[in-house]
N, C-alpha and C positions, 0 to 999 in steps of 0.2 A: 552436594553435587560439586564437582570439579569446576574450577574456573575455566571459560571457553571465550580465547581472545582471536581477534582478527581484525584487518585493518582496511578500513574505511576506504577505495577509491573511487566512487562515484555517489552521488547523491542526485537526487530530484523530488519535486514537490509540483501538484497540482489542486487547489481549492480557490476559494474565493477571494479575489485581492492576493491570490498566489501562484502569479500562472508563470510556472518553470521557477530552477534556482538563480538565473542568473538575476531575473527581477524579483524574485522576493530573497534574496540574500538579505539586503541592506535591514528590508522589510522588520526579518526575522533577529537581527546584528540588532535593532530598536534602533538604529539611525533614520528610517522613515517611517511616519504613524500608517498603522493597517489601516486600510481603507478595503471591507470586506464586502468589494463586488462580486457579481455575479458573474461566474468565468466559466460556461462551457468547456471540456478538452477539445482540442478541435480535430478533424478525422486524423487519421496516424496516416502520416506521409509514408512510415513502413511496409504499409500492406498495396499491393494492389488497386487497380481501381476496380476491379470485380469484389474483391474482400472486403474492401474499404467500405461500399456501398450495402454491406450486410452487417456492420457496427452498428450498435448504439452509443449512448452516451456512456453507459458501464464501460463496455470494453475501450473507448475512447479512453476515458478515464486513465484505464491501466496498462493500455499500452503505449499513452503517453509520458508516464512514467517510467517505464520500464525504458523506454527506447532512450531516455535524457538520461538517467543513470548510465546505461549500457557506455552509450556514445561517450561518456568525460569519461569513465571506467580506459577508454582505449580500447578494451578487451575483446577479441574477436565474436564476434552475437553467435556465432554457430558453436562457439567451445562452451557457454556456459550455462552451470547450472541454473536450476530455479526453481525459487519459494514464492507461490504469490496467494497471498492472502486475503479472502473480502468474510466480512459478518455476514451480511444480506444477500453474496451471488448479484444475477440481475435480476432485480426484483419486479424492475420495470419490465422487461422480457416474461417474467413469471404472470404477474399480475395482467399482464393483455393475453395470456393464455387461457386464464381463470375465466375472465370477464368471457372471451368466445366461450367457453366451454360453460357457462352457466348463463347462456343465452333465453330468457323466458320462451314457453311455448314451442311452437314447429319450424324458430329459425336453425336456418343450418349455420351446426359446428362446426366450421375448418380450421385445422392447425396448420400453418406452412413450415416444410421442414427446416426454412431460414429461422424463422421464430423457437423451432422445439431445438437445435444443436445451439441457440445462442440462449438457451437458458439453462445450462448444463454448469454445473458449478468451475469445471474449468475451460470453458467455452473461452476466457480470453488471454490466458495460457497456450490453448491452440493455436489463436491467433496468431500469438508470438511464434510460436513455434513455426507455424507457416512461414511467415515474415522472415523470418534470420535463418529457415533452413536449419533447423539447431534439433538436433536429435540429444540432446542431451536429457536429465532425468530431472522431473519437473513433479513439485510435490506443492497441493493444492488444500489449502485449510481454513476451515472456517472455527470459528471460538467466539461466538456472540461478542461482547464485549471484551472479551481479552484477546481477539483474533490479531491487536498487534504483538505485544510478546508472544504469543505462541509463534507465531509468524518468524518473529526475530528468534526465538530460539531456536527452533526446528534450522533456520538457515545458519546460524551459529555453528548448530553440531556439524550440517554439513561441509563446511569449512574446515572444520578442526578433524573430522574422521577422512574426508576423502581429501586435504589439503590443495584444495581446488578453489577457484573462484565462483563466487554463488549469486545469481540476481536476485533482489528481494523487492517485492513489488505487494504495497498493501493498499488497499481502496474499499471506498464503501459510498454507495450512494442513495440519495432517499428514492423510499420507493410509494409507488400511487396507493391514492385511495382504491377500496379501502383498508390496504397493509401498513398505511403507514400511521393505522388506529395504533397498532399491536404495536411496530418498531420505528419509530419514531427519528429522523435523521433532520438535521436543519441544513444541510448542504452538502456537497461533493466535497471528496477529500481523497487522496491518491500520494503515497512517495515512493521513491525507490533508493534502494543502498546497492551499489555492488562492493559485495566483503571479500577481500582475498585474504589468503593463509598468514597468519601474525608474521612478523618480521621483513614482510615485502616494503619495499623502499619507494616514496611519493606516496603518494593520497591526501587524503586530509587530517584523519586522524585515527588513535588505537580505539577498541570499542573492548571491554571485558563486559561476558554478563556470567549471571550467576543466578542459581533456583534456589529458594528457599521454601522450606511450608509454611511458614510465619506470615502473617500478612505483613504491609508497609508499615512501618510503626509514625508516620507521617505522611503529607500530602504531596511529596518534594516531588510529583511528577508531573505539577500544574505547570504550563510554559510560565515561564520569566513576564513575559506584560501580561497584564490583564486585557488588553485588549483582544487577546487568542484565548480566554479560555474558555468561553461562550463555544468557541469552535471544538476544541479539547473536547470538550462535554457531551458536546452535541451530535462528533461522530467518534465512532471507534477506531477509524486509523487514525485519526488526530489527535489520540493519545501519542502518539510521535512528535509532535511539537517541539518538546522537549528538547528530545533530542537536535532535531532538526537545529533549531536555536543555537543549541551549543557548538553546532558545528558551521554554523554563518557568525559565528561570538569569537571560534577559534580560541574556549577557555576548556578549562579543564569541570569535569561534571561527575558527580555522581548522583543519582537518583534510585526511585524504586518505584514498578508496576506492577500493579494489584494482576495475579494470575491465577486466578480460580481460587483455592483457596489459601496459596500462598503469593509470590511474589516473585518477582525478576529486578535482582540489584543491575543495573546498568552504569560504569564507566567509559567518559571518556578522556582520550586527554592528546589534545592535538601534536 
């Protein structure tokens, strides 16, 4: 597969002990020890207070991300594209569905139609979409554990074939008993990239990726401290760490993400 380069102008980060990039830069740069509290998103000042009021903490999540990349991006919210990626959907919205609808006995089942369109796998895509007025083409994917590279590649191509600016929004949140027998998350986790066309002037840094069918021939895509990689492990957009790091390091990086059953070599180099 051809190399697919673009360049980096916005960033954001939302998990525990990392709420937004301006306070966890340092974090991530290893000049402050993580300290991985517990950090709600908090409602999206974006939306409405009618919308606002029909979130959860999922879509919280991801359109708090999406809106802190967007906004350093400069980039007008109604021209751009978007990739937004989750493993799990909202599983919490799913799982209080399940729970009414297998009510013991002759309680009534009701579903409210707030609950059935926020459990829709791009239910906070809509959001956005509401929010910024952005009729643009928004492509929604799930990949169990490898739902970040796919994520990042899918927004890759799109960069490189329609030479447009692309939001990329990945999150993943745990979900209630008892789903989260089955898929198991140890805390929220959300970032966003906005990727413009290679050769654009500012940002933070160049990004090349590449497919491989080889798996990693190493584990080079554990973050840099150990203190993140409990989090790494524990959710699947937190396999971005990595990345994340290198670009609060502002070093040059190469790595590789295990993608089903090959891999995505990832460069960057500020």
């Amino acid at each position: 597969m051809s190399t697919l380069t673009a360049r980096i102008v916005g960033v954001s980060v939302w998990g525990p002990g990392l709420e937004g990039w301006p306070a966890s830069q340092p974090v991530l740069a290893g000049e402050v020890d993580y300290a991985p509290t517990v950090s709600p998103a908090p409602p999206p000042a974006i939306l409405s207070a009618n919308e606002r009021r029909r979130t959860g903490p999922v879509a919280r999540l991801a359109l708090t991300v999406a809106g802190e990349a967007a906004a350093m991006s400069g980039l007008p919210l109604d021209r751009l594209r978007s990739v937004f990626g989750s493993g799990n959907g909202d599983g919490i919205v799913v799982g209080s569905i399940l729970a009414d609808l297998t009510k013991p006995g002759e309680q009534e089942r009701l579903i409210s139609p707030t609950q059935f369109h926020n459990s829709v796998h791009n239910a906070a895509a809509g959001y956005w979409s509401i929010a910024t007025s952005c009729r643009q083409p928004v492509t929604c994917l799930a990949c169990h554990d490898f739902t970040w590279p796919a994520s990042l590649l899918a927004a890759m191509a799109e960069v490189t074939v329609h030479e447009e600016a692309v939001l990329l929004c990945v999150y993943d949140h745990p979900m209630p008993a008892p789903l989260d027998a089955k898929r198991g998350l140890i805390a929220p986790f959300g970032l966003g990239l906005v990727l413009a066309p290679a050769g654009q002037k500012g940002g933070m840094a160049e990004i090349e990726v590449q497919f491989a069918p080889e798996p990693p021939p190493d584990n080079s895509a554990v973050p840099y401290q150990p203190a993140l990689r409990a989090l790494a492990a524990g959710n699947p957009a937190a396999h971005a760490l990595r990345l994340l790091e290198t670009l609060a390091r502002g070093v040059q990086d190469r790595h590789a993400l295990t993608y089903l059953d090959g891999r995505l070599d990832v460069t960057v180099m500020p």
